[in-house]
Structures are given as structure tokens and as C-alpha cells.
C-alpha positions in Angstrom: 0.0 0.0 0.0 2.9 2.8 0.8 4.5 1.4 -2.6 1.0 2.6 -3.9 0.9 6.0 -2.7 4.4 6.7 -3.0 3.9 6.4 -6.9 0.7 7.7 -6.9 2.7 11.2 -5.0 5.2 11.3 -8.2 2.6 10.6 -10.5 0.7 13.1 -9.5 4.0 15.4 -9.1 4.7 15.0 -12.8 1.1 16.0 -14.1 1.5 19.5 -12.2 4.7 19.7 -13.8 3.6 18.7 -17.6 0.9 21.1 -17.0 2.6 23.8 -16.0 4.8 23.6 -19.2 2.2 23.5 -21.3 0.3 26.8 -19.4 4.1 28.6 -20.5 4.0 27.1 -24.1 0.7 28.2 -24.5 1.0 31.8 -23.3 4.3 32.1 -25.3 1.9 31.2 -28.2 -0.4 33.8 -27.5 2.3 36.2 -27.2 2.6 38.5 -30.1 5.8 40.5 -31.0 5.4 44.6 -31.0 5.9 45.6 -34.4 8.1 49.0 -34.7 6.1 51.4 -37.5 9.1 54.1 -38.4 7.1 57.4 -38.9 4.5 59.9 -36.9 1.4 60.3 -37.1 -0.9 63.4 -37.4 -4.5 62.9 -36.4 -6.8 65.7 -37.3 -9.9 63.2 -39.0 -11.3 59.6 -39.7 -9.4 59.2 -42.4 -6.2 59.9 -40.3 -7.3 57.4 -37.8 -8.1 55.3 -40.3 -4.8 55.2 -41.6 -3.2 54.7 -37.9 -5.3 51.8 -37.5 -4.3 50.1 -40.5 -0.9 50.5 -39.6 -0.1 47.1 -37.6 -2.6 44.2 -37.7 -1.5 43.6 -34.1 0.3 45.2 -31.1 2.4 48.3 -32.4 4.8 51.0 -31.5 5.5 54.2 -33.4 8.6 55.5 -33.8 8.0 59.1 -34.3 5.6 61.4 -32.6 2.1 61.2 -32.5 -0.4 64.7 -32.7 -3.8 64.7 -32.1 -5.0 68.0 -32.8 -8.2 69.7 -33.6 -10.1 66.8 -34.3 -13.9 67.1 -34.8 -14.9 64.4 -33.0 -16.8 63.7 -29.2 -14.2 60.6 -28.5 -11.3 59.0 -30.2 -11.8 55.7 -32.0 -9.3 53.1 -31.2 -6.0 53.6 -32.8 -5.6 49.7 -32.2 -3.1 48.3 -29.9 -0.7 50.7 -30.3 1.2 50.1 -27.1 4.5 52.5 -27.3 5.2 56.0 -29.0 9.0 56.4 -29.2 8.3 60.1 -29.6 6.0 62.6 -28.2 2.4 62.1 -27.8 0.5 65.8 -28.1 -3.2 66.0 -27.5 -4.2 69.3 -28.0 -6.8 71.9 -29.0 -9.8 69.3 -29.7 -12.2 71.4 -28.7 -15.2 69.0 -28.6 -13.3 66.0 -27.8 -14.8 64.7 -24.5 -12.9 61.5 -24.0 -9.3 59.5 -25.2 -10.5 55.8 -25.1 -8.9 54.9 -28.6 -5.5 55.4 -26.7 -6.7 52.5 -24.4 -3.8 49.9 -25.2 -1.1 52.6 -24.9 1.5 51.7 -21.8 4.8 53.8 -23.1 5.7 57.3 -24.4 9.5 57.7 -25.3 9.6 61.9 -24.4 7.1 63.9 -23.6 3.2 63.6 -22.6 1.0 67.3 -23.4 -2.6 67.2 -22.9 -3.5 70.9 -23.6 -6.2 73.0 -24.6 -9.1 70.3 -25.1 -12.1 72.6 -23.8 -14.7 69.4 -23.8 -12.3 66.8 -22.5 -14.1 64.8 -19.1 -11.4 62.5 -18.0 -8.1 60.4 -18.7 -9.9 57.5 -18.8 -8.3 56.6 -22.2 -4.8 56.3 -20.1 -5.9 53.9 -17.6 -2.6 51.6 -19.1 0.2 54.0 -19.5 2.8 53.3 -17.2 5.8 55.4 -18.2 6.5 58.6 -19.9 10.2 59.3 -20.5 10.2 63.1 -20.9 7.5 66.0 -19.6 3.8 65.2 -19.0 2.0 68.7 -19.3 -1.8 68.8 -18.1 -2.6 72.2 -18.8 -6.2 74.2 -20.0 -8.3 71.6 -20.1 -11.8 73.5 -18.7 -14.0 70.0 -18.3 -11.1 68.2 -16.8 -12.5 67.2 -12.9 -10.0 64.1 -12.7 -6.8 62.7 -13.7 -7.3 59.0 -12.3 -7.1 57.5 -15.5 -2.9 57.7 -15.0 -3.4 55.2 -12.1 -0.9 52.9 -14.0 1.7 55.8 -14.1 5.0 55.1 -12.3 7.5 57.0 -13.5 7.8 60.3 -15.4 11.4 61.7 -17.1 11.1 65.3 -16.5 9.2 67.6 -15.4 5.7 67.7 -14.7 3.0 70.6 -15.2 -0.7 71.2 -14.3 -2.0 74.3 -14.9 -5.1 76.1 -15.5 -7.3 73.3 -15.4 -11.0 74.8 -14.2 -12.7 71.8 -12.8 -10.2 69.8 -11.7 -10.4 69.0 -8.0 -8.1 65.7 -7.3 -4.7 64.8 -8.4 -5.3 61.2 -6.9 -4.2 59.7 -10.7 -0.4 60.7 -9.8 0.1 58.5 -6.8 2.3 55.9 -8.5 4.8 59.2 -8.7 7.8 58.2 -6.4 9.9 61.2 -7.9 9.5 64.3 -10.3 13.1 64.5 -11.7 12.8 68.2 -12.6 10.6 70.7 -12.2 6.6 70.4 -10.8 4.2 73.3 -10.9 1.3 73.2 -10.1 -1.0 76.6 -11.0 -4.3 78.1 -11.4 -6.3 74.9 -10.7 -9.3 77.0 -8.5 -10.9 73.7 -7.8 -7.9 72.2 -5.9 -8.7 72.4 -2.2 -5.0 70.2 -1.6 -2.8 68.4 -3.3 -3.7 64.6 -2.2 -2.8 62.4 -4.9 1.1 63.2 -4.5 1.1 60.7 -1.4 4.4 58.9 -2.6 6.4 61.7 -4.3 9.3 61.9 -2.3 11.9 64.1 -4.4 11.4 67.2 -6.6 15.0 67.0 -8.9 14.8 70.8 -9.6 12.4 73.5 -8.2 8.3 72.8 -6.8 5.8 75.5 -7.5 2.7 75.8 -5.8 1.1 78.7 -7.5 3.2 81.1 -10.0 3.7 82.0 -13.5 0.4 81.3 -14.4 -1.3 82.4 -11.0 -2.1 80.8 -7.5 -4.5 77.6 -6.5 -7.7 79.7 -5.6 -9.0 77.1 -3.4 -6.1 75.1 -2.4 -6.7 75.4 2.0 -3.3 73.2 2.3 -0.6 71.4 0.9 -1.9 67.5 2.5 -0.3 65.4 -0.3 2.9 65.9 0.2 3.7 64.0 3.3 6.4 62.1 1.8 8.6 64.6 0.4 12.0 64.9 1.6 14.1 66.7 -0.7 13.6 69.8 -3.2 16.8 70.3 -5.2 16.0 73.6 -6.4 13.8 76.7 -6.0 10.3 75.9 -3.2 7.7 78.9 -4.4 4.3 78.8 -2.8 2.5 81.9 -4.2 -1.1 84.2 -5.1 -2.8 80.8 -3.8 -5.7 83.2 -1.9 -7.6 80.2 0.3 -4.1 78.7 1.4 -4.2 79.0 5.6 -1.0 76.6 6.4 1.7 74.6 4.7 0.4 71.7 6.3 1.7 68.4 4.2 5.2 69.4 4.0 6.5 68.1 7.9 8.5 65.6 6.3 10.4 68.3 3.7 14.1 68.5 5.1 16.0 70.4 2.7 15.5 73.1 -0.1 18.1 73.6 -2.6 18.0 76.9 -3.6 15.5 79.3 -2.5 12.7 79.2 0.0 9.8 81.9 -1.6 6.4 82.2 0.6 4.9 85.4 -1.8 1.0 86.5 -1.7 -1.0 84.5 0.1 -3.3 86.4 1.6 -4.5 84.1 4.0 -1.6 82.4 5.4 -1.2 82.3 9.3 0.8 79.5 9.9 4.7 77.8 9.9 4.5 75.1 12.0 4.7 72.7 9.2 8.3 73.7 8.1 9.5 72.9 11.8 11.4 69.7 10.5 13.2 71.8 7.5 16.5 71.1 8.1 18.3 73.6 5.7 18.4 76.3 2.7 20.5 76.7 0.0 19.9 79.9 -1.4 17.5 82.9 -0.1 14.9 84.1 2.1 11.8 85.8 0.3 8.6 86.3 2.6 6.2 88.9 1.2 2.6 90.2 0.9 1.5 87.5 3.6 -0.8 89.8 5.1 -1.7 87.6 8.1 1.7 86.0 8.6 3.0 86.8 11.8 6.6 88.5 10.8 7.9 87.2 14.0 7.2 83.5 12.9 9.1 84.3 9.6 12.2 85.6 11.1 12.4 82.9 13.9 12.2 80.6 10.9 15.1 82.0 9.1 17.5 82.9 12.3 17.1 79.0 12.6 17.9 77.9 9.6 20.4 80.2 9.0 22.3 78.9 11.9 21.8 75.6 10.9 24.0 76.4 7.6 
């Protein structure tokens, strides 16, 4: 009987084994090689889709640019499984285009990301499988925007990364595979950004962080909750002209600042307390038009870290 069920065992051992092999043969079968296309791509009709879709009967990667610019149409057909642009991928002023779902099988762009100036556009849904962008990713005047969750999938950017001036956009929780920005991030004019939860995991800033700026302040943002992790801003730290903003609470864990430290307009700013762990400075000082800041707060700050140098 043990002479039994000791073969039965390696019997039985052998089948998992066999089937195991043939589970890897078979998905080996079903995998298909990405087939490089060498050119770019302008999309402006259905005929140009028409002609990206014929492209590559099965997954693709182009190794130009692709544009998809003032296209008269509510959503963009599938531009099959185009999985990789080597180039830059430009979405811009579409103005009825509501939604990006033809970009559905798209996990890679080689340099930069810019989503800009699509009046109509609802969501990022269409991304919900990107997973790297090499260079910039620019999200910027997009007036129907309320979400970016569909970069869920995003880990890793290449450079520097840019919202701005988005109406209706009130969460940024699509960024929080972001472990670092490698240059700048600026974020601007997004009125409907009451903080900046969706950062969780960002934990360096490789050049400067600005909060407000060229393009004007966060109307609503009340505080910075959403930046928890970060530790380290190589360059320039600007929080400006964001009018709601009460406290810097979300940046405890900063510890150092490259270059400057500039706190300018914000008119309803009271409190420090949140830059008590900010261990140094490498360039200036520049606290102004902070109506409600308490100057003796400032200059405590800056004696401190001064002598810390």
C-alpha cells in the first residue's frame, strides 16, 4: 500500500509539472511581437485614424511622434493596440473631444506627454494603461477636466511635470504611482484644488516645486496635504497668489531646499508650523505680501535655519 501512494505522489507530481509547461508554451503562443512602424502620425480626421489603424494588424509602436490635434470628433476611435510611441504624444486643441478611449492599449511614451487645450475633454480614462513617460507630462487648459485618475498605472515620469489652469479639476489622486519628479513640478491656477492629495508617494522634486506662479495661484487650495512624503527639493520651493491657502500643512516631512525658499501673496496664510522639521536652505529668504503671517514666525524661521548652515 505505501509502494502505492508513494507512486501515486510522483505521478501526481509529474502531471503539475507537464501542466505547468504546457500553461508557459501556450502563453508564449499567445504572445505577439510589437511591431516597430518608423514614422509619426498626425491625427486631425477619420481618415487619419483610419490610416493609424491600418498600420499594424496587431500590437504596435510608433517610432515618431504622435499629434492629435483639432479633431472634430466627441471621443477618439481606437487607434488599435498601439502600445508605445518612441516620440511625443500631443493631445491638443480638440475642442469638442470629450474622451481619449482609442488610446486604451497605450503603456509607453518615449519623451514627452501634453494634454493641452481640449475645452470638452471629461477624464483620462483613455490612459488607464500608461505606465511610463520618459520626458515631460504637461496637463494644462483643459476646462472640463475634474479628474486625472485615469494615470493610475503611471509610475515613473522623465522630466518635469506641469498642471496648470485646469477649471474643474479637484483631485490629483491619478499621480500617486509618482515616487519622484526629476525636474521641475508646478502646479497653477487649478481653482478647484482644495489640496494636493494624490502626490502621497512623491518623495523628491530634482529641480524647483511650485505651488502657484507664472500662471497664477491655487484659488482654493486650503493646504498642501499630499505631500507627506517629500524629503528633498533640489532647487527653488515657491508657494505663491494661492488666496484660500491657511498653512503649509503636508510638508513636515520636507528636510531640505536647494536653492531658494519663496512664501509670496497668500493672503491668507497664518501659519509655519509645518516647516519645523526643515532642516536647511541653500539659497534665499523671500517672505512677502503675507498679510496675516505673523513677521515674527518668519524671522524665527530664518534665524534658525540660517544657523543651521
Amino acid at each position: 500500500m505505501q509502494v502505492i501512494c508513494g507512486g501515486y505522489r510522483t505521478l501526481l507530481r509529474w502531471l503539475v509539472v507537464w501542466a505547468c509547461l504546457w500553461a508557459a508554451v501556450q502563453a508564449g503562443a499567445e504572445q505577439r511581437d510589437i511591431v516597430p512602424v518608423d514614422t509619426s502620425c498626425v491625427i486631425s480626421s477619420s481618415a487619419d485614424i483610419a490610416v493609424v489603424q491600418g498600420l499594424a494588424p496587431g500590437p504596435f509602436r510608433l517610432r515618431g511622434d504622435l499629434t492629435i490635434r483639432q479633431l472634430e470628433l466627441p471621443f477618439l476611435p481606437s487607434l488599435g493596440e498601439l502600445v508605445e510611441v518612441e516620440g511625443h504624444v500631443s493631445i491638443s486643441r480638440n475642442s469638442g473631444l470629450r474622451d481619449i478611449e482609442g488610446l486604451a492599449a497605450l503603456e509607453c511614451v518615449g519623451k514627452g506627454l501634453y494634454i493641452t487645450v481640449n475645452e470638452a475633454l471629461l477624464h483620462l480614462e483613455g490612459l488607464r494603461n500608461l505606465r511610463q513617460v520618459d520626458g515631460a507630462l504637461m496637463i494644462r487648459q483643459n476646462q472640463a477636466l475634474a479628474n486625472i485618475n485615469g494615470l493610475r498605472e503611471l509610475g515613473s515620469i522623465g522630466s518635469s511635470l506641469n498642471i496648470e489652469s485646469n477649471a474643474v479639476l479637484d483631485s490629483l489622486a491619478g499621480l500617486r504611482g509618482l515616487v519622484e519628479v526629476p525636474e521641475h513640478l508646478v502646479i497653477g491656477d487649478n481653482p478647484g484644488l482644495s489640496n494636493l492629495a494624490g502626490l502621497d508617494n512623491l518623495v523628491r522634486v530634482g529641480r524647483s516645486l511650485w505651488v502657484g506662479g507664472s500662471v497664477g495661484g491655487n484659488d482654493g487650495l486650503f493646504n498642501l496635504v499630499g505631500l507627506g512624503q517629500l524629503k528633498i527639493v533640489e532647487g527653488r520651493l515657491y508657494i505663491g497668489e494661492n488666496r484660500a491657502l491657511a498653512e503649509l500643512t503636508g510638508l513636515a516631512g520636507l528636510s531640505g531646499i536647494g536653492e531658494n525658499l519663496v512664501v509670496l501673496d497668500n493672503g491668507n496664510l497664518r501659519d509655519l508650523s509645518a516647516l519645523d522639521g526643515l532642516k536647511g536652505v541653500g539659497g534665499e529668504f523671500v517672505f512677502a505680501d503675507n498679510p496675516l503671517l505673523d513677521s515674527l514666525l518668519v524671522q524665527a524661521l530664518i534665524e534658525r535655519l540660517k544657523g543651521s548652515q
